[in-house]
C-alpha positions as CSV (number, residue, x, y, z in Angstrom):
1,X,42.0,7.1,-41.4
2,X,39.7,8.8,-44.2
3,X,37.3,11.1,-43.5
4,X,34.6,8.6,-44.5
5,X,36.1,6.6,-41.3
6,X,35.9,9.6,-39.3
7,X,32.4,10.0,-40.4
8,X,31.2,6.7,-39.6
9,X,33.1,6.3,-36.4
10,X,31.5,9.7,-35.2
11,X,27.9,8.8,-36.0
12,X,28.4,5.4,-34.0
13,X,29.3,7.6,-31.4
14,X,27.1,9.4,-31.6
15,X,24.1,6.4,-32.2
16,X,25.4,4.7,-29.0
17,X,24.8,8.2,-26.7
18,X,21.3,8.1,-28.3
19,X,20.9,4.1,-27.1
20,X,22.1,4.8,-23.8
21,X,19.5,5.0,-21.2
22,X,18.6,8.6,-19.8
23,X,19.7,9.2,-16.3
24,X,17.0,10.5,-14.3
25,X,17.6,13.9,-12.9
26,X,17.9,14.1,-9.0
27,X,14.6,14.5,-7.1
28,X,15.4,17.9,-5.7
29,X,15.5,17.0,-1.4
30,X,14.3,19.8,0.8
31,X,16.1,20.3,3.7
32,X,15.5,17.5,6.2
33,X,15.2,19.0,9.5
34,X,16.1,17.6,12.6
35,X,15.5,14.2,13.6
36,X,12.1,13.4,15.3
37,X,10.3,11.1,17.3
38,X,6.6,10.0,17.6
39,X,4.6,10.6,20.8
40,X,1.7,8.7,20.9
41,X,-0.2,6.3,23.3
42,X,-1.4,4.2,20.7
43,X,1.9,3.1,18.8
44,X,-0.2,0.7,16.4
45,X,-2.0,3.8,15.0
46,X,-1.3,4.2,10.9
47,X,-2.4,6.2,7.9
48,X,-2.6,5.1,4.2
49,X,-0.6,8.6,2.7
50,X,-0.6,9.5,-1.0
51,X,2.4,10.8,-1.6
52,X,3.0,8.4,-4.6
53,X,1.6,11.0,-6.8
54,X,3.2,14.5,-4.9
55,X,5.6,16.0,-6.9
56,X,6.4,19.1,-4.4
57,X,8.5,17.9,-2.3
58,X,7.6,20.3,0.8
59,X,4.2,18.4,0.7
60,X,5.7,15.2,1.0
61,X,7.6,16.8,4.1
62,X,4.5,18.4,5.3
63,X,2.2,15.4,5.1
64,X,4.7,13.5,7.2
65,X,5.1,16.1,9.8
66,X,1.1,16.6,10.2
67,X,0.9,12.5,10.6
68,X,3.3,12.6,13.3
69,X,1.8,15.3,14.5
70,X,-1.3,13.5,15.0
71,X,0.8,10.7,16.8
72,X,0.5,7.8,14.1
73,X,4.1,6.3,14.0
74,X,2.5,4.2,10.8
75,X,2.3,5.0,7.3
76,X,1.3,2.8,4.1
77,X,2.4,4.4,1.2
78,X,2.2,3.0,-2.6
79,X,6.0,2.4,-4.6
80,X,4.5,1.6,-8.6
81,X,6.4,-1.1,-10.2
82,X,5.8,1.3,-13.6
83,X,7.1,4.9,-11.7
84,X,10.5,2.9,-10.9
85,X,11.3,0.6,-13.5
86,X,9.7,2.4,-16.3
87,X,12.2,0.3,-19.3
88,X,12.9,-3.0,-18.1
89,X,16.5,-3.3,-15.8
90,X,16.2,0.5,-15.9
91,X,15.4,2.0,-12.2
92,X,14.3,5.3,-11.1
93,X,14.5,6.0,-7.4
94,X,14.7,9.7,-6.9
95,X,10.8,10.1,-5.9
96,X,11.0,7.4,-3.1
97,X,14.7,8.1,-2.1
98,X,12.6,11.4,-0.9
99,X,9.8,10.1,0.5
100,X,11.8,7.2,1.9
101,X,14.3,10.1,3.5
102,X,11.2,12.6,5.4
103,X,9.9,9.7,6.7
104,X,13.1,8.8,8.7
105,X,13.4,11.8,10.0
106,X,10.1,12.5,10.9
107,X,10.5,9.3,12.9
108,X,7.8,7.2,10.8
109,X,7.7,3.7,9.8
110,X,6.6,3.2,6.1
111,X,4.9,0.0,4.5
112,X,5.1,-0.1,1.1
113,X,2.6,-1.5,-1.5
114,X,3.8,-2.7,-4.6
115,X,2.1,-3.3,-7.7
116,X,1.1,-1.1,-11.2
117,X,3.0,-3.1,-14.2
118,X,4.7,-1.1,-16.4
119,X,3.7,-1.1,-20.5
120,X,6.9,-3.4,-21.1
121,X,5.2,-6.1,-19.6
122,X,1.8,-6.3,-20.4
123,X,-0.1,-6.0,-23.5
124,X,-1.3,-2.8,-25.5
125,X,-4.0,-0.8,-23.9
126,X,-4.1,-3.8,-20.7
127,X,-5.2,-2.4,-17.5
128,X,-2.2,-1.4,-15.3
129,X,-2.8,-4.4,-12.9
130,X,-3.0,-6.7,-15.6
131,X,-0.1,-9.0,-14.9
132,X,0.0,-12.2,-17.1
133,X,2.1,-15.7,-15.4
134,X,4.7,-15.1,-17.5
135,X,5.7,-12.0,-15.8
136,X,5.6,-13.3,-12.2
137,X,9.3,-13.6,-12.6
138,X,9.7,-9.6,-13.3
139,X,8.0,-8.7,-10.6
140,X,9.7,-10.6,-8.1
141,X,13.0,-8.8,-9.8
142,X,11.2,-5.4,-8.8
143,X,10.2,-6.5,-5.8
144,X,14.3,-7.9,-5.0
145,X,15.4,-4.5,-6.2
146,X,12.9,-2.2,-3.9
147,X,13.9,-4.4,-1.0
148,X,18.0,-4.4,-1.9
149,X,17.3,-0.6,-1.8
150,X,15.0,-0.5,0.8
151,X,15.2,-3.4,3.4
152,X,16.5,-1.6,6.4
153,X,14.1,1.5,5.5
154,X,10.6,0.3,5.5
155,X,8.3,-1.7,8.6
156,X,6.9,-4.2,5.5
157,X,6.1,-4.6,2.2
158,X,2.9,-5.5,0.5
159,X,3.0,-7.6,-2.0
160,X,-0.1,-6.2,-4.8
161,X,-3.7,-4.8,-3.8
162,X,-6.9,-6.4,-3.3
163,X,-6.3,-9.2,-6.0
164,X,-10.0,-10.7,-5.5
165,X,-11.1,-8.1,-7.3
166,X,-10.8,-8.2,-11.3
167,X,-10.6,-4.2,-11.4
168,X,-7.4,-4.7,-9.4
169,X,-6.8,-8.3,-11.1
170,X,-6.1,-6.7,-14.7
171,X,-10.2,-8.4,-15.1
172,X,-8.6,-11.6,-16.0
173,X,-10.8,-14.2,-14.0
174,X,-10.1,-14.0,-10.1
175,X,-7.5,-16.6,-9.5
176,X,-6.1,-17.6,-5.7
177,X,-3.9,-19.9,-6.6
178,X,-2.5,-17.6,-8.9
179,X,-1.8,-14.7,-6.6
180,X,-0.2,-17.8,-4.5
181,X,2.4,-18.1,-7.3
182,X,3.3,-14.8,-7.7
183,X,3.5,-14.2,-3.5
184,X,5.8,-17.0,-3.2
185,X,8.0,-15.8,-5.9
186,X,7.9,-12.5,-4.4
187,X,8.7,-13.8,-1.1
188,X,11.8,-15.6,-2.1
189,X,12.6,-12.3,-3.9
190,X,12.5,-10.4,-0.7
191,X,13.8,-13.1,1.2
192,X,17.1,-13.3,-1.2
193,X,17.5,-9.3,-0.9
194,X,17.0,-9.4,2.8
195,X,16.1,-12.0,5.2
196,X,14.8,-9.5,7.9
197,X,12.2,-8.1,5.6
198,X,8.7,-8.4,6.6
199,X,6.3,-9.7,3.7
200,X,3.0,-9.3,3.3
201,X,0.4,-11.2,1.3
202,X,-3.6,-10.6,0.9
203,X,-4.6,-6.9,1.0
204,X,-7.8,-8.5,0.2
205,X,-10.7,-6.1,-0.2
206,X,-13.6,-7.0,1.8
207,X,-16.8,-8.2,0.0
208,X,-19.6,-10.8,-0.3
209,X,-19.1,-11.3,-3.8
210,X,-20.0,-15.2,-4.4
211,X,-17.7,-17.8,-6.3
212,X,-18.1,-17.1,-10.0
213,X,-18.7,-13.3,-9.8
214,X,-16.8,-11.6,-12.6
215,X,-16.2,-8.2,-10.6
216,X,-14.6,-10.1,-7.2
217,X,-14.6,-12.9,-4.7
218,X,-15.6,-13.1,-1.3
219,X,-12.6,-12.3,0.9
220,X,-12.7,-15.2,3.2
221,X,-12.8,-18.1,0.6
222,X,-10.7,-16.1,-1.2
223,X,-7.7,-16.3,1.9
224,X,-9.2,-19.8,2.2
225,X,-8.1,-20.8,-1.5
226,X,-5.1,-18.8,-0.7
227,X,-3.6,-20.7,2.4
228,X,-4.8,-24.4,0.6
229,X,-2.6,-23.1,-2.1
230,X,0.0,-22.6,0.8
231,X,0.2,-19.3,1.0
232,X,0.4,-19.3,5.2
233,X,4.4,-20.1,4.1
234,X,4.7,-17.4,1.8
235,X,4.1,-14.2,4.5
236,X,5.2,-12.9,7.2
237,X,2.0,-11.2,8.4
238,X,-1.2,-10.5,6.7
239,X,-2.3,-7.4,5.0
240,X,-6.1,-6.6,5.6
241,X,-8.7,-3.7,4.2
242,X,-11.4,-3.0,7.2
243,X,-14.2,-0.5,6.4
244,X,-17.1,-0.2,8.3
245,X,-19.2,1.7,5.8
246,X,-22.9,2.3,7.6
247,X,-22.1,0.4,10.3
248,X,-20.7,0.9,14.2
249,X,-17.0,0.0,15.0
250,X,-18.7,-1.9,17.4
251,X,-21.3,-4.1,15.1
252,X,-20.5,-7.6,15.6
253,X,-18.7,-9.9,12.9
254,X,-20.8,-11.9,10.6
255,X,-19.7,-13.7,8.2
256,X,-22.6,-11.9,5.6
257,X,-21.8,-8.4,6.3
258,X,-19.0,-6.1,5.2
259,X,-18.1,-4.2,8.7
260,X,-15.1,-3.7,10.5
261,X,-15.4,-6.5,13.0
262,X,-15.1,-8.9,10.0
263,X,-11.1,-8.7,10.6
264,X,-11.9,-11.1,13.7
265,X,-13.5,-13.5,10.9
266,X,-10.3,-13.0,9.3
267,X,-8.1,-13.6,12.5
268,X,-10.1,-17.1,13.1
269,X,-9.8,-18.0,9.5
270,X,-6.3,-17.8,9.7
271,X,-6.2,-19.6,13.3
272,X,-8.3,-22.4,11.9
273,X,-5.6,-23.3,9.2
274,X,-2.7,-23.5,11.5
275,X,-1.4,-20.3,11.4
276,X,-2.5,-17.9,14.6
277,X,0.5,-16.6,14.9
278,X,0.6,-14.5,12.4
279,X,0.0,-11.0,12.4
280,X,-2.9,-8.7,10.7
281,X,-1.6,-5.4,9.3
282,X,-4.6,-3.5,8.6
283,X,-3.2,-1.2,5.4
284,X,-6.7,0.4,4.2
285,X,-10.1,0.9,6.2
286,X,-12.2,3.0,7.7
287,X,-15.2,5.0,7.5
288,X,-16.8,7.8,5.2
289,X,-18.8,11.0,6.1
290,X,-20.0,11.9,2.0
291,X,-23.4,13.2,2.7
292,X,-25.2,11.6,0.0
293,X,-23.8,8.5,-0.1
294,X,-25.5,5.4,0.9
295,X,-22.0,3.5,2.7
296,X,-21.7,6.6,4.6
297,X,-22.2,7.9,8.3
298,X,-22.4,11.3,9.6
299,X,-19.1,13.1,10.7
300,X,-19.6,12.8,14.4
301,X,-20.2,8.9,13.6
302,X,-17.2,8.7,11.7
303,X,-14.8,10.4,14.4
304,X,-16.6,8.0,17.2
305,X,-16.2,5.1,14.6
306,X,-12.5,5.6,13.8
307,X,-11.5,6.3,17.6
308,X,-13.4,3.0,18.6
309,X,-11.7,1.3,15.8
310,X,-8.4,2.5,16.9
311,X,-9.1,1.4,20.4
312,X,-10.5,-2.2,19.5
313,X,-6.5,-2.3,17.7
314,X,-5.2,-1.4,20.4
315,X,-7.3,-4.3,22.2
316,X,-6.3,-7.0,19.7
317,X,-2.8,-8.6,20.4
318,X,-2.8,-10.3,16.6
319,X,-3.4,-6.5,14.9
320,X,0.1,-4.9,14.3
321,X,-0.6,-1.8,12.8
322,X,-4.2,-0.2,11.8
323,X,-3.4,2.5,8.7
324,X,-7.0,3.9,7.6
325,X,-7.8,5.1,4.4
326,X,-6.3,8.2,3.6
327,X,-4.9,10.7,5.6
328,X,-4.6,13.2,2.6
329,X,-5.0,13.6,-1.3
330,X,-2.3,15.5,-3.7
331,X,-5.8,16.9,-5.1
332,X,-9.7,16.9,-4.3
333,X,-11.4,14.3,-6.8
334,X,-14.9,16.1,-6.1
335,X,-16.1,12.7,-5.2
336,X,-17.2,10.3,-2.1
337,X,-13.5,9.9,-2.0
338,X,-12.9,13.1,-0.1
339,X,-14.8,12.1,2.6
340,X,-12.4,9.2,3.5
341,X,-9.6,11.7,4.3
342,X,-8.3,13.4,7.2
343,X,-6.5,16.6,5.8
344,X,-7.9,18.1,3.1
345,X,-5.5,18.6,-0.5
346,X,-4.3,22.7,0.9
347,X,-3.7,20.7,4.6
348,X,-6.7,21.9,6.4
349,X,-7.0,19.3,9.4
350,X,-10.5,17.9,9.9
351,X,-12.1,17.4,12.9
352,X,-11.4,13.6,12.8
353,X,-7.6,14.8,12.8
354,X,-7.6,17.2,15.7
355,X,-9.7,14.2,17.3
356,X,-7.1,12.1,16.9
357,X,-4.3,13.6,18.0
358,X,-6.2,14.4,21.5
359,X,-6.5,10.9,21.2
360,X,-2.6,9.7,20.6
361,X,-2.2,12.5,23.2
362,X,-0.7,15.6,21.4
């Protein structure tokens, strides 16, 4: 061999080590603890976490230990299509082997959400929910790999978020049958990874938006279109947003307001089509105590609110689980958003939380 062939044989060497995918380093796993239970009286009680975005991983322990410290045996947490398979066929686990891990041991159930498309499969510049029919099929793959991971880990999965609304729609026009599609291919995805998988479709967002609105659809003929389109076969359960905004936990449904009694509107919707039996997982909802903002309610409304609410759960045999919206963020936004939450960013516990775990009695 010359030392023109050793030359070219070490730069393919040496191009091929450059080509190869990058391992991701480990997630670095603080110790576990001992295994834990839930006490609660109200084992359908849930809260929508953030840990998506928590790199420290004593927070993520933290956060799960103050939720089953509260005596909520639920979480909903989000699992972005983009944070794991950032290069297509390439998957990155390490932050939700950890989260996946404390939650075990603190005794908690987790639902997942999936959605967020990676840049591979969408256009330049799209919107991260912009996901195009063409790339139904790679999501479904995501979806088979999460549950082949995750199957015997999680309570559910959701499959995407509030798809009547074109921010969450990538704004391409609001489509039901669409989101039919891409549920059914999921499903079978799921399905094929794990049969005992619980799937669920909708996480519609509640609103009174009329057909031909360009920013969303009304939530009821948007599950409407849905189960036409035959979505009813396609889930296991469905997942629903209830906020009450201004209004009492106790204000009666109708079918032109946005309260938290409009799940029952939901519930008969789906009994009218046939399909009664299945169950409601409420993954987002509640109230708001910003106090300039016109969908809010005073603090001591919102801690009566959300215990009524938890109560009226309790109440409904066709509710599984009721996760409000959000138990804590990685950081304040210096928004209305911080008034949705129940610990604040440095884990201060409001008074809604020490509420509620009198409530779930701890």
């Amino acid at each position: 061999m010359t030392l023109f062939d050793v030359g070219r044989a070490l730069s393919l060497i040496l191009l091929l080590f450059l080509l190869l995918p990058l391992a991701p380093e480990p997630a670095p796993r603080l110790a576990l603890g001992a295994q834990q239970t839930v006490s609660t009286s109200n084992p359908k009680m849930g809260m929508h976490t953030r840990l998506t975005d928590e790199v420290e991983v004593w927070k993520i322990k933290y956060t799960l230990e103050m939720v089953r410290e509260m005596g909520s045996p639920w979480v909903v947490d989000y699992f972005p299509w983009a944070y794991h398979e950032p290069v297509q066929g390439v998957f990155d686990w390490s932050h939700s082997d950890v989260v996946m891990a404390h939650a075990q041991r603190q005794g908690i159930k987790v639902i997942a959400r999936l959605g967020f498309v990676p840049e591979w499969a969408r256009p330049e510049n799209s919107a991260t929910s912009y996901l195009a029919v063409e790339h139904y099929p790679d999501f479904a793959n995501y979806v088979q790999a999460f549950v082949t991971r995750y199957g015997d880990q999680v309570g559910a999965i959701i499959i995407w978020n509030e798809p009547n609304l074109a921010l969450e729609w990538g704004f391409q026009p609001l489509n039901p049958v669409d989101y039919t599609k891409l549920l059914k291919l999921s499903y079978h995805a799921a399905k094929t990874a794990n049969p005992q998988i619980i799937v669920l479709g909708g996480a519609l967002a509640p609103t009174l938006a009329p057909r031909g609105n360009e920013q969303g659809l009304n939530d009821l003929l948007y599950l409407q279109d849905m189960l036409d389109a035959g979505a009813g076969n396609a889930m296991d359960g469905l997942s629903a947003h209830a906020y009450g905004w201004s209004f009492p936990a106790d204000d009666p449904p109708d079918p032109q307001v946005v309260n938290f009694r409009r799940l029952e509107l939901v519930h008969q919707l789906l009994a009218d089509n046939g399909y009664a039996q299945l169950p409601i997982y409420v993954t987002e909802g509640g109230w708001n105590d910003h106090p300039r903002w016109t969908r809010a309610v005073k603090p001591a409304q919102r801690i009566a609110n959300t215990l009524r609410a938890y109560e009226l759960a309790a109440e409904w045999p066709w509710v599984k689980v009721m996760a409000l919206w959000a138990f804590r963020y990685p950081w304040a936004s210096r928004t209305y958003l911080d008034y949705f939450s129940f610990v604040t960013p440095d884990f201060q516990p409001k008074p809604i939380y020490e509420e509620l775990q009198k409530m779930s009695g701890n």
